[in-house]
C-alpha positions as CSV (number, residue, x, y, z in Angstrom):
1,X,11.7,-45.9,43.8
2,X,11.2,-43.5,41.0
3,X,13.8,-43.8,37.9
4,X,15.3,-40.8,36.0
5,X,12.8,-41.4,33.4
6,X,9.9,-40.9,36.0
7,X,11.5,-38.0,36.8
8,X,12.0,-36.2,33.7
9,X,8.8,-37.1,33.0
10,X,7.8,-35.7,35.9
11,X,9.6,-32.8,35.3
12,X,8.7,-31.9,32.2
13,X,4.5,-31.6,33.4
14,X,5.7,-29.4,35.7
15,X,7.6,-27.1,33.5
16,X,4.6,-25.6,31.7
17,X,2.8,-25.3,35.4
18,X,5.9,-23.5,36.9
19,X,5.9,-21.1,33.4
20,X,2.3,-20.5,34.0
21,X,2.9,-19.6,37.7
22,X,5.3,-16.9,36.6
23,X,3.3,-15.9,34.2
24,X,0.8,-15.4,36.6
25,X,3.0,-13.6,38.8
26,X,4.6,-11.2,36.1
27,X,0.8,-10.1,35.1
28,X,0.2,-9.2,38.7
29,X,3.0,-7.0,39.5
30,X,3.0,-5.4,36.1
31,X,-1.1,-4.4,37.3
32,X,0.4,-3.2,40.1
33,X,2.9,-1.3,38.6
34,X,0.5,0.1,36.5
35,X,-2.1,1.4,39.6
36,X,0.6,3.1,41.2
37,X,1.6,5.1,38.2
38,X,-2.3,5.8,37.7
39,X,-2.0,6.9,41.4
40,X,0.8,9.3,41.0
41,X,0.0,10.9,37.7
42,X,-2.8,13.3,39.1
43,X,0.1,15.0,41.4
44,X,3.5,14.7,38.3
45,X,0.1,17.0,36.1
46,X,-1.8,19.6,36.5
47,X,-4.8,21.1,35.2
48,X,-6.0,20.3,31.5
49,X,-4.1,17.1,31.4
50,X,-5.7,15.9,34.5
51,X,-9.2,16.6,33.2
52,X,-7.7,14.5,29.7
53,X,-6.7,11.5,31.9
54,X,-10.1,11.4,33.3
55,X,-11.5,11.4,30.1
56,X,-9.1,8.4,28.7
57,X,-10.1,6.7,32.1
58,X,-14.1,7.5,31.3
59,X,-13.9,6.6,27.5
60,X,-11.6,3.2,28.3
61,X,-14.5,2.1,30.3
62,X,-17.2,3.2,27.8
63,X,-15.5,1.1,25.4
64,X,-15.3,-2.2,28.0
65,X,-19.2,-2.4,28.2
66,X,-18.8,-2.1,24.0
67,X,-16.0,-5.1,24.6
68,X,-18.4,-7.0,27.0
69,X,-21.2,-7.3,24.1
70,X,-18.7,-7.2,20.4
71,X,-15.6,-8.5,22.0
72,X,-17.0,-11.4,24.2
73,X,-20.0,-11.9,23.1
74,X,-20.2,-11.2,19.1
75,X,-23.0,-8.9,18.9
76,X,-22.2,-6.0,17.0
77,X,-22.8,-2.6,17.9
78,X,-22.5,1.2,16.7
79,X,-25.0,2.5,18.8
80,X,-23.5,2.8,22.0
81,X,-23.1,6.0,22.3
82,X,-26.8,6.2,22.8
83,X,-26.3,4.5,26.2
84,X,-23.1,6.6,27.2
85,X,-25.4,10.1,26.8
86,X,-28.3,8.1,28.7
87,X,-26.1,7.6,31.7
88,X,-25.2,11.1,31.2
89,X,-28.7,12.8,31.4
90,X,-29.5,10.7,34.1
91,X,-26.9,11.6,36.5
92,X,-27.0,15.4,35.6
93,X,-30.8,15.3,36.1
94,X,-30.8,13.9,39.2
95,X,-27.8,16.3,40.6
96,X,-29.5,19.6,38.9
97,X,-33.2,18.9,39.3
98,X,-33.1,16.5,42.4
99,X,-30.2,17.9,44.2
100,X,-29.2,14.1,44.8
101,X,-25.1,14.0,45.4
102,X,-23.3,13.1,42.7
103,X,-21.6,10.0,43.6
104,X,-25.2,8.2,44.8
105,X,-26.0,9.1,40.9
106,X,-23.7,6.4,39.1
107,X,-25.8,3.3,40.5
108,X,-29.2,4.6,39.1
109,X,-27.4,5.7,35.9
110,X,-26.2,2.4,35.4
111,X,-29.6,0.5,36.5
112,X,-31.4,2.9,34.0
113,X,-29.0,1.9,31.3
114,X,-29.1,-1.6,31.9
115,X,-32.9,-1.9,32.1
116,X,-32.8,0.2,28.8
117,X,-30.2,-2.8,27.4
118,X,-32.7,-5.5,28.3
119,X,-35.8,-3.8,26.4
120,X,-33.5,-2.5,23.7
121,X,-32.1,-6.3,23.3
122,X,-35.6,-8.6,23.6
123,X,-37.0,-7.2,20.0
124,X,-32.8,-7.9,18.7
125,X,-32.8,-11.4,19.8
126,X,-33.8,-12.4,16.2
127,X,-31.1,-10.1,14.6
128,X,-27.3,-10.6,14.2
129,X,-24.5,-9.1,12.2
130,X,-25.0,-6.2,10.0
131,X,-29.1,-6.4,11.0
132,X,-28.4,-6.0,14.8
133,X,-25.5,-3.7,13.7
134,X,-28.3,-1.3,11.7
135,X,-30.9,-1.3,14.9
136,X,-28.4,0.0,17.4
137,X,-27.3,2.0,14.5
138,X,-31.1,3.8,14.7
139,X,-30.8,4.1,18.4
140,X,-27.9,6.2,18.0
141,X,-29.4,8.5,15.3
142,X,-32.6,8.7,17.2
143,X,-31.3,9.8,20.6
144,X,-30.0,13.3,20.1
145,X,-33.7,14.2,18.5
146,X,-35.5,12.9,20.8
147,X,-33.4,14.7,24.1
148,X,-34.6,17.9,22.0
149,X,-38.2,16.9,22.1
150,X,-40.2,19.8,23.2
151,X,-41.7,17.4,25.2
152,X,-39.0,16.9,26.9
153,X,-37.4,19.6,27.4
154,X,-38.7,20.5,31.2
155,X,-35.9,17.3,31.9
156,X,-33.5,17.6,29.1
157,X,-33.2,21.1,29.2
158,X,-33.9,21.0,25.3
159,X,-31.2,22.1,22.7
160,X,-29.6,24.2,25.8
161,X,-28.4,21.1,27.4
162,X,-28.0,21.0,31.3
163,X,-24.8,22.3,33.2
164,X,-23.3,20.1,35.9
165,X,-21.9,21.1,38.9
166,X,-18.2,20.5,39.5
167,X,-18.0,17.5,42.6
168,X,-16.8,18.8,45.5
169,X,-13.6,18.1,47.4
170,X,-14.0,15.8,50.3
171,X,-13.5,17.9,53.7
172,X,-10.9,14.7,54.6
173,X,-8.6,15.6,51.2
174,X,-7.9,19.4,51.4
175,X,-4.4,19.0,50.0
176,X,-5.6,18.2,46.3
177,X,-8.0,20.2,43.9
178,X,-11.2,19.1,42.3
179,X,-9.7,18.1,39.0
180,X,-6.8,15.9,40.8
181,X,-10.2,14.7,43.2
182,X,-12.4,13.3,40.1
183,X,-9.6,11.7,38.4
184,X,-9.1,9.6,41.8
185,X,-12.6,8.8,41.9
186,X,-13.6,8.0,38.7
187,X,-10.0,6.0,39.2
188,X,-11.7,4.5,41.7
189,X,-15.2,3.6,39.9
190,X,-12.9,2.3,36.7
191,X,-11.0,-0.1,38.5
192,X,-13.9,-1.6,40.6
193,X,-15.7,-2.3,37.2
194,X,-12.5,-3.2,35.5
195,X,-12.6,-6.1,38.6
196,X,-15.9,-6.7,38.1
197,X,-15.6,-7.5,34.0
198,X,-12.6,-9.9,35.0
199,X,-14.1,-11.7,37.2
200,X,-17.5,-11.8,34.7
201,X,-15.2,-13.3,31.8
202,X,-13.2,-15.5,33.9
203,X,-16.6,-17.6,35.4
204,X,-18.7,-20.0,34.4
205,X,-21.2,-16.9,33.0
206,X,-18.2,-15.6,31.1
207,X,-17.6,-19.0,29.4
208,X,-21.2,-19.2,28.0
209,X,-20.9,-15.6,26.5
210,X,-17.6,-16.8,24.7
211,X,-19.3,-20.1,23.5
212,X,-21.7,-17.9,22.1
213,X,-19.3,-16.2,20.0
214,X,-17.7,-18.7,18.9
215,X,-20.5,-21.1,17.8
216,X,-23.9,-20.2,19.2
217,X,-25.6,-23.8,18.1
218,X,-22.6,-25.4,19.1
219,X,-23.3,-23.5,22.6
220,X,-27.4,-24.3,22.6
221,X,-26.5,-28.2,22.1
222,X,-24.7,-27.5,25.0
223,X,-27.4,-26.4,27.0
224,X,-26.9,-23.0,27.2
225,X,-29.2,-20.8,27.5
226,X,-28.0,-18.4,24.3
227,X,-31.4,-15.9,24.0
228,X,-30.8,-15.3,27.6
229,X,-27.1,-14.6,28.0
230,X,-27.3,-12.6,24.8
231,X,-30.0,-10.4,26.4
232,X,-27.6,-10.0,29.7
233,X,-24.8,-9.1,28.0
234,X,-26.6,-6.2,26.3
235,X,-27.8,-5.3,29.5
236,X,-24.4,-5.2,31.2
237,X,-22.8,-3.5,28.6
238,X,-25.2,-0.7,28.2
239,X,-24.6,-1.0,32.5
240,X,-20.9,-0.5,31.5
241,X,-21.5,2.4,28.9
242,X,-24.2,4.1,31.2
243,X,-21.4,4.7,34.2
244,X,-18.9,6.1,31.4
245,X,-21.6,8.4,30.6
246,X,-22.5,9.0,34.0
247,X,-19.1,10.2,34.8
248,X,-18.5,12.1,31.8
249,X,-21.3,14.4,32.7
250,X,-19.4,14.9,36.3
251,X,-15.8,15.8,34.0
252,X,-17.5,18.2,31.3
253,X,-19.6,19.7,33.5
254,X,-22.6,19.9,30.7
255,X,-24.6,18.0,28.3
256,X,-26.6,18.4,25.6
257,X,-28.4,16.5,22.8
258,X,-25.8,17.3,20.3
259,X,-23.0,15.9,22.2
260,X,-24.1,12.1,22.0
261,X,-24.1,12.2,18.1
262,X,-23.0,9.0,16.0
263,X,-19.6,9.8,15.9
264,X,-19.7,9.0,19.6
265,X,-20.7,5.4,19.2
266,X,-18.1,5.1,16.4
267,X,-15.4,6.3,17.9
268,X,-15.8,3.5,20.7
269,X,-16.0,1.0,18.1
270,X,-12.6,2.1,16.6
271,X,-11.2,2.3,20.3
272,X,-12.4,-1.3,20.7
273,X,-10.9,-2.3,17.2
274,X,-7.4,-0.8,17.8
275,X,-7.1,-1.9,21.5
276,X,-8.1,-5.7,20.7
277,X,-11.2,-7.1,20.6
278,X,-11.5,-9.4,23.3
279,X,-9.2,-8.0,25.6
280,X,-9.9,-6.1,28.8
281,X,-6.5,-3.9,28.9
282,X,-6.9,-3.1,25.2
283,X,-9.9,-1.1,26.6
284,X,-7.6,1.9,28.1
285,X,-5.3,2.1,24.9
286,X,-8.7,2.3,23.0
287,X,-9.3,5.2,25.7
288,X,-6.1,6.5,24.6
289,X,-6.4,6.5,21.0
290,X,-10.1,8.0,20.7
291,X,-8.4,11.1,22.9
292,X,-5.2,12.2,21.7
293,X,-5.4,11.1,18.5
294,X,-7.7,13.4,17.2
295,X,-5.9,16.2,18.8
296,X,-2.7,15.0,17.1
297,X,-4.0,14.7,13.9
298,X,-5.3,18.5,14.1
299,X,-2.5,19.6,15.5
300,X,-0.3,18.1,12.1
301,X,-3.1,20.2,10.2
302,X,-6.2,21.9,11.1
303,X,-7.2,22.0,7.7
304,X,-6.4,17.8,6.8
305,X,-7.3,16.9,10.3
306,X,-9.5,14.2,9.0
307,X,-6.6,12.7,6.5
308,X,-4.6,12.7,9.2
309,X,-6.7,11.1,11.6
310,X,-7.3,8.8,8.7
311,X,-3.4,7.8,8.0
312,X,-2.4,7.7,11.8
313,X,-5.5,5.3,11.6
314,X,-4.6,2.6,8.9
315,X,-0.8,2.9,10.3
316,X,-1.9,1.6,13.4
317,X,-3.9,-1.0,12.1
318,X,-0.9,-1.7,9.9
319,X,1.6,-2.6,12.7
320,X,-1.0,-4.0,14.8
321,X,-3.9,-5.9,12.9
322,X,-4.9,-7.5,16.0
323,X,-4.9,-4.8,18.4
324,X,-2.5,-3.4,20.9
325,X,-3.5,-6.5,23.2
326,X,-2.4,-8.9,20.0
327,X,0.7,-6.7,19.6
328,X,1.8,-7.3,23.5
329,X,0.9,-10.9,22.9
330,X,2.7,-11.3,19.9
331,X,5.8,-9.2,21.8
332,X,5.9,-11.4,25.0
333,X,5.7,-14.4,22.9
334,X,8.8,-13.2,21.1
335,X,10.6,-11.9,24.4
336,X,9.8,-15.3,25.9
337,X,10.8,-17.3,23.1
338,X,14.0,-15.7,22.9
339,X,14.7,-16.0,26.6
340,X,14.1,-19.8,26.3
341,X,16.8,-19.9,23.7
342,X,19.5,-18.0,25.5
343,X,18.7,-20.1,28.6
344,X,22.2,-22.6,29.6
345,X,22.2,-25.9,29.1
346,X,22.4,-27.0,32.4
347,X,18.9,-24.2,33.3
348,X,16.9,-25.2,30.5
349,X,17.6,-29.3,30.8
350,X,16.4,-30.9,34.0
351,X,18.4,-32.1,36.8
352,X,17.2,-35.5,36.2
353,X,18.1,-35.4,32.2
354,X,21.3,-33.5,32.7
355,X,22.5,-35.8,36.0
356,X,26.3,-37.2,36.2
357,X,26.7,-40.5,34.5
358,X,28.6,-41.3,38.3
359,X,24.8,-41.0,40.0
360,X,22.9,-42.7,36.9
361,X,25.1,-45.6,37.7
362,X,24.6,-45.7,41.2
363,X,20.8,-45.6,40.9
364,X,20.4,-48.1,38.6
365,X,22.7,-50.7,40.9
366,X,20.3,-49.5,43.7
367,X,17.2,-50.9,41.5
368,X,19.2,-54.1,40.3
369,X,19.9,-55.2,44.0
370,X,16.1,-54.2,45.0
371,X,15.2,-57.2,41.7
């Protein structure tokens, strides 16, 4: 026979379980919630802000393979925008010179990226900070020069760049428009390697690349396999990046040497820096950020754009020097706290701590008589 201290001791271990539970369960309908909104926006819009969503969709994922290989994994990166206009060139060469259909481009622009992460990452095994930082730094200089290579030129269509066909309308969806069309697929394509990166952090894999961060010869004592999981993660991320490009090409509908500058690469590492490092959410808002702000900030003043850009900037990082994902932590810690206070007496204590003195007499006379 248990007594009333077994049972608030019971109890009170599963508190924290039942709290996690709910948690759990919040997280999943607000994901929900959020898919369905992402469903409906392409019909509530029209138009250029369609094409915009697309493009907050494309760039939140470019900055998730960035995530997968800063955030997760520590290695530091401003050259990722070399890999974003890779994935770009592959999937308008093979729609414009190989008449291959678009959507059968997005896996060979992301297996051509990744392979291009491995090689790029073997030689940066021996570099970290700043040093790694400096070589992905060359990569992104180096890639709009050598797309205008003369040599190249027969593929890369030179300084002219190479225009993309708009995707076509599935025959089974006549009722929507090819804007409204490539926001649901690239929907679609973000969500499935949203899924993917989840379930990449969450595992065993996942784990190592953290320990990694955190201490890499605290990880290698371990037995983990740090040169390798550090070459992976490069891969996968350039993977990441390589789709993002991939489907850029399909939105603008052109690229060109000139439109994978440096500024590209930077701008996903201050999507990644405002959103929250480490978080997979923080992605989108980073999507968010790198797109409208920009146009906010010229639209205060074309001729202060930059200072603009530059104040709306360090506000951000003012009121949220972790991130929006630290912010909505912080937030729900507060909301939850504050719920936990307001609670009644008889909620927050447990039956068995808050049970009539009538019944705590009764059971101990049960356990005397059973002495």
């Amino acid at each position: 026979m248990t007594t009333p201290q077994q049972e608030t001791v019971a109890l009170g271990v599963a508190a924290p379980a039942a709290r996690q539970a709910m948690r759990l369960q919040t997280r999943h309908w607000v994901l929900a919630g959020a898919i369905a909104v992402a469903l409906v926006l392409p019909f509530v819009f029209q138009g250029f802000v369609v094409f915009q969503l697309t493009e907050v969709l494309i760039y939140g994922l470019a900055i998730l393979g960035l995530n997968l290989m800063t955030g997760f994994n520590g290695q530091f990166s401003v050259g990722h925008g070399a890999f974003f206009g890779v994935g770009a060139y592959v999937t308008a060469i093979m729609m414009q010179r190989w008449n291959v259909p678009y959507y059968w481009t997005l896996p060979p622009a992301g297996i051509v990226c990744f392979v291009v992460g491995i090689l790029f990452g073997l030689p940066a095994l021996r570099l970290r900070g700043l040093y790694l930082a400096l070589v992905t730094f060359a990569a992104a200089v180096a890639l709009p020069q050598l797309l205008k290579f003369h040599g190249l030129e027969g593929w890369t269509g030179g300084v002219q760049g190479i225009v993309v066909n708009q995707p076509d309308v599935p025959a089974f969806l006549p009722i929507i428009d090819a804007d409204q069309w490539l926001y649901l697929f690239t929907l679609a394509i973000t969500l499935l390697m949203f899924w993917g990166a989840s379930n990449l952090t969450g595992s065993r894999t996942g784990r190592a690349i953290m320990a990694i961060r955190d201490h890499e010869i605290a990880a290698a004592a371990m037995g983990i396999n740090a040169p390798l999981y550090k070459t992976l993660t490069f891969g996968v991320s350039a993977l990441y990046t390589g789709v993002a490009g991939a489907l850029s090409a399909l939105a603008v509908q052109f690229v060109a040497p000139d439109s994978f500058s440096l500024f590209v690469s930077i701008n996903f590492l201050v999507g990644l820096i405002l959103g929250g490092m480490g978080s997979l959410p923080g992605c989108l808002f980073g999507g968010l950020f790198v797109l409208y702000v920009p146009n906010i900030a010229e639209s205060l003043s074309r001729g202060l754009a930059g200072v603009a850009y530059g104040v709306i900037m360090l506000l951000v990082i003012f009121v949220m020097p972790s991130g929006a994902a630290g912010f909505a932590r912080y937030v729900g810690g507060l909301l939850a706290r504050h719920r936990e206070v307001e609670l009644p007496a008889h909620r927050a204590t447990p039956n068995a701590v808050a049970r009539p003195a009538q019944r705590v007499e009764h059971q101990r006379a049960e356990s005397a008589e059973n002495d």
